[in-house]
PLY file of the C-alpha trace (Angstrom):
ply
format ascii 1.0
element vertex 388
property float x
property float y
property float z
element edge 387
property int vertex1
property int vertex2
end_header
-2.85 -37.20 -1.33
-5.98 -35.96 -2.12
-9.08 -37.83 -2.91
-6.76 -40.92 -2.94
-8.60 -43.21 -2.44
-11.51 -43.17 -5.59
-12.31 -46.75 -7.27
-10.43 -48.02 -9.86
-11.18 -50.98 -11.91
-8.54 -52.60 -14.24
-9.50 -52.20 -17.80
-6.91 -54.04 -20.57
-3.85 -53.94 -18.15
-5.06 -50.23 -17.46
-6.15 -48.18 -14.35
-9.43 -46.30 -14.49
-10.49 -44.52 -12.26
-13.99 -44.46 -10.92
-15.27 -40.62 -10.90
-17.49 -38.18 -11.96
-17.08 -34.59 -13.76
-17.29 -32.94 -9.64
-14.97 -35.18 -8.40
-12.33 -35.02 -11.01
-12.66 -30.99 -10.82
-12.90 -31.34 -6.70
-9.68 -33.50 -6.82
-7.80 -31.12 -8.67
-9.05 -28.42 -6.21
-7.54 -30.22 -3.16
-4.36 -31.48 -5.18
-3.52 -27.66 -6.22
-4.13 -26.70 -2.47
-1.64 -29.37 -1.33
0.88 -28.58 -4.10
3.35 -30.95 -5.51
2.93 -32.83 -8.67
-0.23 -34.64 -9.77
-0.61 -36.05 -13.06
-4.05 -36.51 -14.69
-4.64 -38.76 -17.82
-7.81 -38.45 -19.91
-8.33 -42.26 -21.15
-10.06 -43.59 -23.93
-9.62 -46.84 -25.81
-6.84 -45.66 -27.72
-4.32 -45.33 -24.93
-5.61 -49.32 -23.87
-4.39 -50.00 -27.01
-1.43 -48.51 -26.99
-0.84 -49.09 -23.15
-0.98 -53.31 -24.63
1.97 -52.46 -26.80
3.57 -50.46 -24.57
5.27 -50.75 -21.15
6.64 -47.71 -20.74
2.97 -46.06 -21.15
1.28 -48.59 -19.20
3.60 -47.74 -16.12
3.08 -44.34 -16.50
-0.23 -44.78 -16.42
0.44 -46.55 -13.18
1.73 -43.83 -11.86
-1.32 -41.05 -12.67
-2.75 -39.85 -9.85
-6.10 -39.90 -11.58
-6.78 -41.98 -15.31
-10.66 -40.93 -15.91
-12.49 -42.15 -18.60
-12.90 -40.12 -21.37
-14.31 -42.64 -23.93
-17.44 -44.52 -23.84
-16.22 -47.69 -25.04
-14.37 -47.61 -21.88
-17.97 -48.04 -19.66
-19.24 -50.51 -22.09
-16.53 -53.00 -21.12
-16.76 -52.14 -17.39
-20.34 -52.62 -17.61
-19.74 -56.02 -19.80
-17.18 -56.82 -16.48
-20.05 -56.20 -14.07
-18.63 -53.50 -12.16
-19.77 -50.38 -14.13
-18.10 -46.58 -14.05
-20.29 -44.17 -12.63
-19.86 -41.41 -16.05
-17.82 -40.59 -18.72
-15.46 -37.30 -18.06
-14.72 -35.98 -21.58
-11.19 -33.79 -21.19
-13.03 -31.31 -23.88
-15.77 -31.21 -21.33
-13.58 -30.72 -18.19
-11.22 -27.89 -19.44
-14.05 -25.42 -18.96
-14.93 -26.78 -16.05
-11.51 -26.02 -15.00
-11.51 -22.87 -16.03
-14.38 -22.30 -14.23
-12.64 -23.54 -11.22
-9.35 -21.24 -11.97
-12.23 -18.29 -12.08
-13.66 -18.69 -8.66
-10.11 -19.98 -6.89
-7.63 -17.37 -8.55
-5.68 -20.38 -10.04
-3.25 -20.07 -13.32
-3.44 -21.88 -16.26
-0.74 -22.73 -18.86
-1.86 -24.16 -21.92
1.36 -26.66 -23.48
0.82 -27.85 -27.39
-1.50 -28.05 -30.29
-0.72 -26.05 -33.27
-0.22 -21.73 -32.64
-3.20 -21.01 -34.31
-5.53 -23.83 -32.42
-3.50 -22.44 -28.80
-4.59 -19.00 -29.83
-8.28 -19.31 -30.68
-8.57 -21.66 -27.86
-7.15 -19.29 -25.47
-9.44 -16.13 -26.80
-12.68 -18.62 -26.68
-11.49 -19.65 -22.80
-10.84 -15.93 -21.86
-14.13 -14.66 -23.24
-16.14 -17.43 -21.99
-14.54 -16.65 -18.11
-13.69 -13.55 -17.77
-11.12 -12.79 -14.78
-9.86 -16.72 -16.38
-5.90 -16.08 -15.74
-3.76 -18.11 -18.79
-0.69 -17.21 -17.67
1.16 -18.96 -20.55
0.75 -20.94 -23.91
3.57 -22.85 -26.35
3.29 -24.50 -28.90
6.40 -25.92 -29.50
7.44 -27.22 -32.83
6.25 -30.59 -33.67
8.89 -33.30 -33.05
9.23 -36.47 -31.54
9.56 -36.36 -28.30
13.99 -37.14 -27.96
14.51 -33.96 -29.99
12.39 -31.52 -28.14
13.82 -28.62 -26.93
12.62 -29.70 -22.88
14.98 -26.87 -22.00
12.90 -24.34 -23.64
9.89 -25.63 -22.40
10.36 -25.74 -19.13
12.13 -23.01 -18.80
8.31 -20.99 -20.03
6.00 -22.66 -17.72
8.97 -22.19 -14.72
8.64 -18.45 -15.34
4.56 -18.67 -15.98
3.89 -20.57 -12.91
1.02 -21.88 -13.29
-1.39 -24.13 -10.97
-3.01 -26.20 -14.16
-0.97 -27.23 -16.77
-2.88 -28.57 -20.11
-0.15 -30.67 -22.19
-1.91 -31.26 -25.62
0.71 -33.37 -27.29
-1.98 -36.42 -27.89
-1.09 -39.70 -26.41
1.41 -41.46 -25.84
3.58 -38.18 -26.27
1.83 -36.15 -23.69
2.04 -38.78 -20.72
5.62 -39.67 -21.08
6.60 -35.68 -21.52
5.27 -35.35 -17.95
6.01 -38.23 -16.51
9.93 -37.97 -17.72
9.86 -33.82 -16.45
7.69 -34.94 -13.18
10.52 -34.06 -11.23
11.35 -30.89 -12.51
7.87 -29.45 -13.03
6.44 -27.30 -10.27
2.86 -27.45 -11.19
0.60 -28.77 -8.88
-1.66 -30.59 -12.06
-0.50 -31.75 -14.98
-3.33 -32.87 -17.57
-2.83 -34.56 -20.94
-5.91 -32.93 -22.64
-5.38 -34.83 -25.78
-7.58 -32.65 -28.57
-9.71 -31.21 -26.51
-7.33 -28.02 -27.31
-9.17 -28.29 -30.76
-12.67 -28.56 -29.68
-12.48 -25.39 -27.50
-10.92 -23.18 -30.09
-13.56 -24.52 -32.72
-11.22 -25.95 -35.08
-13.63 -29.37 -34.79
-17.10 -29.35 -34.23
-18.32 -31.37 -31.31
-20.95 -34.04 -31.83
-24.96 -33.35 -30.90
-25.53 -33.97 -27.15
-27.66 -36.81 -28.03
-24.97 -38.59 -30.55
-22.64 -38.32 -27.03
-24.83 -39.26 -24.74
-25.02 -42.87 -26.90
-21.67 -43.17 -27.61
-21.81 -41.79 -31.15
-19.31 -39.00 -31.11
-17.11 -40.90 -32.77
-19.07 -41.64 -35.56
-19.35 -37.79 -35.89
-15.55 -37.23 -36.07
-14.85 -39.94 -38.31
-17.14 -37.83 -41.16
-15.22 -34.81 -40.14
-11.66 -36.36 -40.22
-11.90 -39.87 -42.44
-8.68 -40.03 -43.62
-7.01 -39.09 -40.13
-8.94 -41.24 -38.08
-9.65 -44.52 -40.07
-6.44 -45.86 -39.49
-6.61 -45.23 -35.48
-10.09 -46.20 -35.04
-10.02 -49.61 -37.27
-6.81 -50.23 -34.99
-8.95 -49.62 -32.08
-12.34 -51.22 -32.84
-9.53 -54.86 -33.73
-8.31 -53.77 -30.21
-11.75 -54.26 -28.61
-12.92 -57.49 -30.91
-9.30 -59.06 -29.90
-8.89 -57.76 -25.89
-12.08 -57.26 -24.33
-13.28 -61.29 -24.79
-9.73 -62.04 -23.38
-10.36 -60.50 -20.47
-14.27 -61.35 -20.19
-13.93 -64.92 -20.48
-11.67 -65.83 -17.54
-13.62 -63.30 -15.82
-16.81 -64.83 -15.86
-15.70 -68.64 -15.40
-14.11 -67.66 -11.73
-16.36 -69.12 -9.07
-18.33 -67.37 -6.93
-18.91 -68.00 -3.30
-21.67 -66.37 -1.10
-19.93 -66.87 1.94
-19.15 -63.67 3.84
-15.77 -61.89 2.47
-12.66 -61.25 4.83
-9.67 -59.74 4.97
-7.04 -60.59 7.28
-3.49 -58.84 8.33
-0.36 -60.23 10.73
2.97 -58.74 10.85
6.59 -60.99 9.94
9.64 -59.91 10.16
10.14 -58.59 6.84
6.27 -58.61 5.58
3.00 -57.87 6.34
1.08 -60.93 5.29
-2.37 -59.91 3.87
-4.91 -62.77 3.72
-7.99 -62.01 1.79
-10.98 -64.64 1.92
-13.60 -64.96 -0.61
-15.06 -62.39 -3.09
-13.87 -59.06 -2.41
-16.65 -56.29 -3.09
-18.30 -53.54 -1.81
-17.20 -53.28 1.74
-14.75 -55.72 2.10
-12.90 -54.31 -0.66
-12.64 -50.90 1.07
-11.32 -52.95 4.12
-8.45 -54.67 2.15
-7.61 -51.20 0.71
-7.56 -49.67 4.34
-5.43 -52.32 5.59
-3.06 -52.54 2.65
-2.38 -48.69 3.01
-1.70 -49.11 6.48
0.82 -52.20 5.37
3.11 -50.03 2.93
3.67 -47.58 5.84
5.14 -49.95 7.78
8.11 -50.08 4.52
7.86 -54.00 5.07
7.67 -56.01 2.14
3.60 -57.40 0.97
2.38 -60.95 1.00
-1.31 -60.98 -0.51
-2.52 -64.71 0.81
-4.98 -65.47 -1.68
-5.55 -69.14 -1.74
-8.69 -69.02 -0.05
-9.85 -65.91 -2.62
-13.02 -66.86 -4.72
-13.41 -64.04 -7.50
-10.95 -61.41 -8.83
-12.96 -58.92 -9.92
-11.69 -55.71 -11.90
-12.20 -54.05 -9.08
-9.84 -55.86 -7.13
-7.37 -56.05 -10.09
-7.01 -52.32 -10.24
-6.73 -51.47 -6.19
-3.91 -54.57 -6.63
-2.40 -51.88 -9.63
-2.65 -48.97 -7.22
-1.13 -50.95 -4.61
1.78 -52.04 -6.39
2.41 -48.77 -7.70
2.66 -47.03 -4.45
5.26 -49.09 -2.94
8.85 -48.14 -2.18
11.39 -48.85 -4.12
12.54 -50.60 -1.25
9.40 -52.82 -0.96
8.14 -55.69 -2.60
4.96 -57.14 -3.06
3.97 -61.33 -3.79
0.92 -62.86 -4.95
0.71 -66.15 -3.02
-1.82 -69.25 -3.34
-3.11 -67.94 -6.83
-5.77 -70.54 -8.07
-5.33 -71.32 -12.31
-8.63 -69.53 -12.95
-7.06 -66.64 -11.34
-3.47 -66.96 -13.28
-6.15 -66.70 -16.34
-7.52 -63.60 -14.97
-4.41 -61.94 -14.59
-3.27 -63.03 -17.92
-6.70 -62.25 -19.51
-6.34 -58.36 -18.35
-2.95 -58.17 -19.29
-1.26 -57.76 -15.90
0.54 -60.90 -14.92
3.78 -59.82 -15.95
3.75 -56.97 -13.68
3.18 -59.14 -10.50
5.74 -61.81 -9.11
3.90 -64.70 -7.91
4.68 -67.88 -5.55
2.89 -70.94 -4.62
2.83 -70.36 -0.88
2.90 -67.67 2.03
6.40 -69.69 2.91
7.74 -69.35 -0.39
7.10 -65.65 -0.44
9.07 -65.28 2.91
11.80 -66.98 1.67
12.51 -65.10 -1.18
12.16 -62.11 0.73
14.72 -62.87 3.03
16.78 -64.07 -0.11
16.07 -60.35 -1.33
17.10 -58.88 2.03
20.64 -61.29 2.28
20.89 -60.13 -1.68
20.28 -56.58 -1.75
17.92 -56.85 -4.52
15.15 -59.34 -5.95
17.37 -59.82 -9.32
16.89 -63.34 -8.82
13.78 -63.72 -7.33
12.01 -61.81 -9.70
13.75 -64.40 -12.37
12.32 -67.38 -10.15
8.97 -66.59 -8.71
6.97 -65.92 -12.01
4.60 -68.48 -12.51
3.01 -69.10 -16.26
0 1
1 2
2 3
3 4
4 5
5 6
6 7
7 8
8 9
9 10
10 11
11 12
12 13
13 14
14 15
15 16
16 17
17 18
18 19
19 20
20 21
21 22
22 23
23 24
24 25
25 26
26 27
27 28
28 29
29 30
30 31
31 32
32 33
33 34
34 35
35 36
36 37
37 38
38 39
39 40
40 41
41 42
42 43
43 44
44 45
45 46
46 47
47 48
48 49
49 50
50 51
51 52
52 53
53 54
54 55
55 56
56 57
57 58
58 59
59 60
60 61
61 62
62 63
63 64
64 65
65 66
66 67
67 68
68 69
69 70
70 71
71 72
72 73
73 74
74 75
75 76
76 77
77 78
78 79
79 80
80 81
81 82
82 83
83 84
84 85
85 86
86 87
87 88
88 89
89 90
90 91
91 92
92 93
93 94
94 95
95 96
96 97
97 98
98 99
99 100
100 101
101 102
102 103
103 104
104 105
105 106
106 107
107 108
108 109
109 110
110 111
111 112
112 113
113 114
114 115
115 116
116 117
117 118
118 119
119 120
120 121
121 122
122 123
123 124
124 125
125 126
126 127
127 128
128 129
129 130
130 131
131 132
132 133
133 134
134 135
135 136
136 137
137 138
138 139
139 140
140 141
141 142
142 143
143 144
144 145
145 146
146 147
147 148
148 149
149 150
150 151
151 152
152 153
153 154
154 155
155 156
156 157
157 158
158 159
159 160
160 161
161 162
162 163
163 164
164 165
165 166
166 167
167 168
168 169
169 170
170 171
171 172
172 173
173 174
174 175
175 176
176 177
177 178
178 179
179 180
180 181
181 182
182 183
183 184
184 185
185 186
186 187
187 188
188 189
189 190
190 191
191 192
192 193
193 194
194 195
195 196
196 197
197 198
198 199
199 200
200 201
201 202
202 203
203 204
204 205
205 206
206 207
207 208
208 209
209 210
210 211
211 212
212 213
213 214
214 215
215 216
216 217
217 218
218 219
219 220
220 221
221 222
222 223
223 224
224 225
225 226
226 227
227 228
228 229
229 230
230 231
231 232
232 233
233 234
234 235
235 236
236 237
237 238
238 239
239 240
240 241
241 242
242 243
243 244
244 245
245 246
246 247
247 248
248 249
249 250
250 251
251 252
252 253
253 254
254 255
255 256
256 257
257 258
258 259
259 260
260 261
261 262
262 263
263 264
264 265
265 266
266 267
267 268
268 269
269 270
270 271
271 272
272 273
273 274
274 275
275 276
276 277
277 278
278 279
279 280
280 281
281 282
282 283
283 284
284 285
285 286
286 287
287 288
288 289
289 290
290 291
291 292
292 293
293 294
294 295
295 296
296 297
297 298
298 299
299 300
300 301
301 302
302 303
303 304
304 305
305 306
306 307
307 308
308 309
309 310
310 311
311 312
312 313
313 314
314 315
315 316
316 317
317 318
318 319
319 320
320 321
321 322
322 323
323 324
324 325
325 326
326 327
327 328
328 329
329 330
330 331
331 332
332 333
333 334
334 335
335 336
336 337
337 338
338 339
339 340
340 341
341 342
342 343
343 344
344 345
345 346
346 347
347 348
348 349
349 350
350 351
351 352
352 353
353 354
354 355
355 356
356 357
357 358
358 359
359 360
360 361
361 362
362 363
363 364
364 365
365 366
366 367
367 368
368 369
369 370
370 371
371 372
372 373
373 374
374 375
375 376
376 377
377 378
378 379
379 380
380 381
381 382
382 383
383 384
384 385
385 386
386 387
């Protein structure tokens, strides 16, 4: 995969990647010239919010291949979490860029949503900004929820269209789970929920002064444009912050912290690899434990993290433990083992312990994997291994 390996921090229960504007546009470079299907969410603290409420869109998000941050309350609360994100990549900011990118490469574009007239404009303002820009498709298919959709139709136009980029503006949570429940079918290399960002390029809303973005005002200047669309969304929001961000913080600054030099160790069982991972894992260290873990689900063995001599789960940590867990098999398993209280709070305080099954021991872990094995499936294991 390309560029597979960029930082991710774990924000709310959600992966974010760690990029810039360049990398995001030189990752969808690479992923179009390896082909297949790589899906590309543009996150900002409304899809935290709804990812909280929702489990289907928190898995999907999972999934993404890349989940930048488009929002600036999203670096605040990295930078509260002392591990800050390197920029904000605004999707209305990284279309062009993309079609700057189709421009020089030859690549197609297919632009999937908005309103017709928004689709239109957009696509006149893209083709006369880059000229030689190829849009070899646009729909905007009637607005429905997303079970009566005619899929059919859709994909049946961006089949024939083929493009290399495809822009789903369907706002969130609509646009992630339409890709991720056509990934299979879809032949496009990348797939990006663009959100509005349809709306800025064809003028329809006027983007906030540089200097209101650069300190996180923008919002501010779309809430006088659109009150009555947007009060409801960002009051919801700004609750979601004053509610989710100190339950996260709090267990996350009461961990201990050692100064002791940072290991990660690996040995091979006969149905897991058993990772052990001593003290605080940053900077190095962390790139070690993501080396060796990568190497581990190759194997197709089941995962035992051994973290009862960890210090300090950072958010850093928490989201290469997301990516991790999200690239297993279906056939493979993975166990948190040792877990000190403060670090039961952590994973409670960013939202993720239910989507990790945890034991008290290494032994325990084997056990239940050979139960798995003798089973055929971790029905029951998964029923006895959570701890509160």
């Amino acid at each position: 995969m390309p560029n597979s390996n960029p930082e991710t921090v774990a924000l709310m229960g959600v992966p974010i990647s760690n990029v810039t504007m360049d990398s995001v546009v030189e990752f969808v470079n690479a992923s179009i010239q390896e082909g297949g299907f790589h899906q590309v969410a543009t996150a900002n603290v409304d899809y935290l919010n709804n990812a909280i409420h929702d489990t289907e869109l928190q898995r999907i998000l999972y999934k993404c291949d890349l989940v930048i941050p488009d929002g600036m309350p999203l670096l605040w609360v990295a930078r509260l979490l002392n591990r800050p994100l390197r920029e904000r990549v605004c999707g209305a900011d990284l279309v062009p860029r993309l079609a700057e990118l189709s421009v020089c490469q030859g690549y197609r574009m297919f632009l999937l949503g908005a309103s017709e007239a928004t689709s239109r404009q957009a696509t006149e303002n893209l083709l006369e900004r880059y000229p030689g820009l190829r849009i070899c498709g646009r729909y905007s298919p009637p607005l429905t929820p997303l079970n009566q959709m005619n899929h059919e139709e859709i994909l049946r136009r961006i089949e024939d269209a083929q493009p290399d980029i495809l822009l789903v503006a369907f706002g969130n949570p609509k646009q992630e789970k339409w890709l991720a429940m056509h990934r299979d079918r879809l032949t496009v290399p990348v797939c990006i929920g663009v959100g509005g960002s349809l709306d800025f390029i064809a003028g329809a809303i006027a983007r906030a002064p540089k200097w209101m973005c650069g300190i996180g005002l923008e919002w501010a200047y779309r809430f006088l444009q659109e009150p009555r669309r947007l009060a409801q969304r960002y009051f919801s929001d700004a609750g979601a912050l004053a509610l989710y961000v100190p339950q996260q913080f709090v267990p996350h600054a009461l961990q201990p912290w050692s100064r002791t030099h940072s290991q990660v160790f690996s040995e091979s069982a006969e149905n897991a690899i058993i990772i052990s991972i001593h003290g605080n894992l940053r900077g190095e260290s962390l790139k070690e434990f993501v080396a060796i873990a990568r190497c581990a689900i190759k194997t197709g063995k089941n995962i035992v993290l051994n973290m009862s001599r960890t210090t300090f789960l950072g958010i850093d940590m928490l989201g290469e433990l997301i990516r991790l867990r999200s690239r297993l098999s279906p056939v493979q398993y993975l166990w948190l083992s040792g877990l000190r209280q403060c670090h039961v709070r952590v994973l409670h305080g960013a939202k993720l312990d239910a989507h990790f099954m945890t034991v008290s021991s290494v032994r325990d872990a084997m056990n239940n994997a050979t139960r798995a094995e003798q089973r055929g499936d971790l029905t029951l294991v998964r029923a006895t291994t959570r701890q509160e």
